[in-house]
GUGULO-994597 format. One line per 8 residues: number of its first residue (from 1); their letters; for each residue x, y, z of N, C-alpha, C, CB. Coordinates in steps of 0.05 Angstrom, whole numbers. Glycine has a CB too. Layout:
# residues N
NUM) a) X/Y/Z/X/Y/Z/X/Y/Z/X/Y/Z  ... .
***
This chain:
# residues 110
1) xxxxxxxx) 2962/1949/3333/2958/1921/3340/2970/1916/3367/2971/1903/3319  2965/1892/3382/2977/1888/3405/2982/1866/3406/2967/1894/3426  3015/1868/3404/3035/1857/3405/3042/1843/3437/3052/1878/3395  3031/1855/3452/3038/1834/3487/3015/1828/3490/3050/1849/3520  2996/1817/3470/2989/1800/3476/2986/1767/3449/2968/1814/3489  3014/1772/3444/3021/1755/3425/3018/1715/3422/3048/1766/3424  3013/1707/3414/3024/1676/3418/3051/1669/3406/3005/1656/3405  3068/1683/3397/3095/1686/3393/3101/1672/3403/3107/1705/3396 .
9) xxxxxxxx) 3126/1647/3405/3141/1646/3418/3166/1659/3423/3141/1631/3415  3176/1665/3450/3201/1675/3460/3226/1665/3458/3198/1677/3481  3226/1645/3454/3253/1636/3441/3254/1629/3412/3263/1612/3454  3273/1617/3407/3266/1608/3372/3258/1577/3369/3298/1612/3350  3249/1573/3349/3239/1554/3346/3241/1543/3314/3215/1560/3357  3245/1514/3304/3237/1515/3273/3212/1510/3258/3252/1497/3261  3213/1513/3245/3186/1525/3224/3187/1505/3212/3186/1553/3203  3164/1494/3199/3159/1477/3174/3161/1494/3145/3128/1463/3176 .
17) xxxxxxxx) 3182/1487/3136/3187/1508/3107/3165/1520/3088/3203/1492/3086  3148/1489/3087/3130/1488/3061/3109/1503/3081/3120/1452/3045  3100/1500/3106/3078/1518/3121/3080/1549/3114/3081/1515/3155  3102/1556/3112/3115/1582/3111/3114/1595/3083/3144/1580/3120  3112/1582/3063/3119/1589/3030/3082/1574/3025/3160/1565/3010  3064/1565/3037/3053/1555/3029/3033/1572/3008/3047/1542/3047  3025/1601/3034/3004/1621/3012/3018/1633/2982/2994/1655/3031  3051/1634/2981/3059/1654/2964/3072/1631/2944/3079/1678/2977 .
25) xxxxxxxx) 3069/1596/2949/3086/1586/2932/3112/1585/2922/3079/1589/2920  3119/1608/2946/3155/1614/2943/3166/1622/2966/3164/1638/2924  3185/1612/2977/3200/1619/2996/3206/1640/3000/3216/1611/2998  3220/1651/2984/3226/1680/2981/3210/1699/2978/3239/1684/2965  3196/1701/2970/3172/1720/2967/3158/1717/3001/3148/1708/2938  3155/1692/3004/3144/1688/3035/3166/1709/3054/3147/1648/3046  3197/1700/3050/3208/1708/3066/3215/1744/3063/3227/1689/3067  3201/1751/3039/3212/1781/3040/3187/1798/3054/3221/1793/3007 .
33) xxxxxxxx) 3162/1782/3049/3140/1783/3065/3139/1789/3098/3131/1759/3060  3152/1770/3107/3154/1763/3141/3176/1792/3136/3171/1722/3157  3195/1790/3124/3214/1817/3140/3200/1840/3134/3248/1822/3128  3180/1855/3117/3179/1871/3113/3153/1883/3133/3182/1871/3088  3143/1858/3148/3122/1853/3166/3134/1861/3188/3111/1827/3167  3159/1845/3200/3176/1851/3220/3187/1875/3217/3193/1833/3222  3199/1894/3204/3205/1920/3205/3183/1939/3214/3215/1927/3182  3155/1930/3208/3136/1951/3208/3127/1941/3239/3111/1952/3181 .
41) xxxxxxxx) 3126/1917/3255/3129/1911/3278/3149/1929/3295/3135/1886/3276  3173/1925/3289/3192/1936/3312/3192/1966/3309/3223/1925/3310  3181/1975/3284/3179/1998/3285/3160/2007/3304/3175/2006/3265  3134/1995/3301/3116/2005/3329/3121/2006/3352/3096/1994/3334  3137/1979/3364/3149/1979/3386/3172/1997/3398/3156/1958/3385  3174/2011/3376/3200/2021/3387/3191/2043/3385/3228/2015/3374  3169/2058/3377/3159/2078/3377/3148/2083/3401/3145/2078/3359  3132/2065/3412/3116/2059/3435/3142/2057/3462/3096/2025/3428 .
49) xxxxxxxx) 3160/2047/3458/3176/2039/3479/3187/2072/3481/3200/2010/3473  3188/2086/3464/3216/2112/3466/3182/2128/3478/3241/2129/3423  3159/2132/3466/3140/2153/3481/3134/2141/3509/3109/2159/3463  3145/2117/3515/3133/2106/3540/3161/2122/3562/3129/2063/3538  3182/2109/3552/3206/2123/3578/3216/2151/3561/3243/2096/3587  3199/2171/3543/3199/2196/3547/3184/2209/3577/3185/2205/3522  3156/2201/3587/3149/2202/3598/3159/2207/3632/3139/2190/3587  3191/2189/3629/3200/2184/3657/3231/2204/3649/3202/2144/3667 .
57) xxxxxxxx) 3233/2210/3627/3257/2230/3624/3261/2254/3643/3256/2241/3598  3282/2254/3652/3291/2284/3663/3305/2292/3651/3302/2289/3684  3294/2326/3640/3313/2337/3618/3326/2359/3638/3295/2351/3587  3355/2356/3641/3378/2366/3652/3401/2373/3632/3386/2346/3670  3412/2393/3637/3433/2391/3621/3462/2387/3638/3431/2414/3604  3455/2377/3661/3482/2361/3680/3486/2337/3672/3478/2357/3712  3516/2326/3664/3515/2300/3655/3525/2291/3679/3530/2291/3629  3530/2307/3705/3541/2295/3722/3517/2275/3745/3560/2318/3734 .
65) xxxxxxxx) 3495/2296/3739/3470/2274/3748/3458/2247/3737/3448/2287/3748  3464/2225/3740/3442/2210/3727/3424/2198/3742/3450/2191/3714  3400/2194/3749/3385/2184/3763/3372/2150/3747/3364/2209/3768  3376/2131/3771/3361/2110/3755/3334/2110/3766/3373/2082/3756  3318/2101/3746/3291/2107/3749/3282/2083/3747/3278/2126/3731  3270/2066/3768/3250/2040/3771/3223/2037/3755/3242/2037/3801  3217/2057/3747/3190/2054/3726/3199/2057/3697/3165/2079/3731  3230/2067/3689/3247/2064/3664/3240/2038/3661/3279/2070/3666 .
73) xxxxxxxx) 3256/2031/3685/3274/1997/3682/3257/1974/3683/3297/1988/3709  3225/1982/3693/3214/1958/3690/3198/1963/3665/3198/1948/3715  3191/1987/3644/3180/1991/3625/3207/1976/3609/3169/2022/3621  3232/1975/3605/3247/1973/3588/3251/1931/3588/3275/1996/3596  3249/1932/3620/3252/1896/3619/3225/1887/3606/3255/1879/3653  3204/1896/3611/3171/1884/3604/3180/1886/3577/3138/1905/3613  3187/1909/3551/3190/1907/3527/3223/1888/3518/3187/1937/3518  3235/1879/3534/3261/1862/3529/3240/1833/3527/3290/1864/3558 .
81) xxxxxxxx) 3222/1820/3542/3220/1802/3551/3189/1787/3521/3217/1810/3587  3176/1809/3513/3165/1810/3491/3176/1790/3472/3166/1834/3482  3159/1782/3451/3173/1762/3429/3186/1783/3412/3151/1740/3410  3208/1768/3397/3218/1787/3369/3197/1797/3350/3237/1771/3350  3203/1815/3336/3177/1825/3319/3191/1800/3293/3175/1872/3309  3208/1783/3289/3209/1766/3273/3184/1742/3273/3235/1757/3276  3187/1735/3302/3165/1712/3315/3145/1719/3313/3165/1704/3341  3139/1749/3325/3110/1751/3317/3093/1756/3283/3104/1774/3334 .
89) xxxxxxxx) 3118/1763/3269/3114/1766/3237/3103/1733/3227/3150/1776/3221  3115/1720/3233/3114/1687/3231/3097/1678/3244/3136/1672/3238  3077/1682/3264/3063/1674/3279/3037/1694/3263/3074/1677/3309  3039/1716/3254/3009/1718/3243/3007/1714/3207/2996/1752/3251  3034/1701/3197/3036/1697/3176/3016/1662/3172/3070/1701/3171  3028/1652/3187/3026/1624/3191/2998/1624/3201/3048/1611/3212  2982/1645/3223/2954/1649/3216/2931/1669/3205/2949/1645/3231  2950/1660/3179/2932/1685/3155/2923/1715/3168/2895/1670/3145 .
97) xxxxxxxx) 2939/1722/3180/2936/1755/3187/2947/1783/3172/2949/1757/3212  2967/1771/3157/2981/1788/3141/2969/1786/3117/3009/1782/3139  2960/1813/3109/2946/1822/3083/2971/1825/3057/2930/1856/3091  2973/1820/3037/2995/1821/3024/2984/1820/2984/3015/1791/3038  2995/1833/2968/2988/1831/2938/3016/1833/2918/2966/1858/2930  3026/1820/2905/3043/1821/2882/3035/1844/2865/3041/1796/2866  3034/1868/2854/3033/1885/2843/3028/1871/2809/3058/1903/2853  3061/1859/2808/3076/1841/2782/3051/1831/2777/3103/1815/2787 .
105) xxxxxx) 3041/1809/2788/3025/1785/2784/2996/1795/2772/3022/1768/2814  2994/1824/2788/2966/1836/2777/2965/1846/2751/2957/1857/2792  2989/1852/2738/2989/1869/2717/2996/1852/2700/3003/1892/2718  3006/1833/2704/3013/1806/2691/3000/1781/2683/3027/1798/2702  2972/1782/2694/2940/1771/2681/2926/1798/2671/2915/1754/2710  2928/1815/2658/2917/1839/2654/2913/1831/2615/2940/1870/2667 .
***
């Protein structure tokens, strides 16, 4: 998925509660929803960010060299400046993007 090109907002912001719990009827269930959405977010990102400044690594085994690298530092500010993978969890929750099923609930009209 692509994440920079999110409508996230970058700072925080508050939510309308009932908007948020509205598909699952429960807060909590909503909210274990968004985190488990957001983990699988920052996981990509952070997957993507470490193969991106692998790319610019110098493998040395002098610790007395360090070189700073201007294509590190602007790959590392571009992914600082990104929304939280919380915001963006909440931002495709809020527009029905997140696919989601109760397991319980299925076996429980059975």
């Amino acid at each position: 998925m692509d994440y920079k090109n999110s409508e996230a907002p970058v700072t925080t912001i508050t939510y309308d509660r009932t908007k948020i719990e509205e598909p699952t009827q429960n807060i909590y269930e909503a909210i274990s929803i968004l985190a488990k959405r957001a983990n699988q977010i920052n996981d990509d990102l952070k997957k993507e960010l470490i193969d991106k400044l692998e790319e610019f690594a110098t493998h040395n085994d002098s610790l007395e060299e360090v070189f700073e690298n201007k294509e590190q530092i602007e790959v590392s500010r571009f992914y600082e400046k990104l929304p939280k993978p919380t915001a963006i969890a909440v931002e495709e929750w809020l527009n029905g993007k997140i696919y989601y099923r109760n397991p319980e609930a299925v076996s429980s009209k059975e």
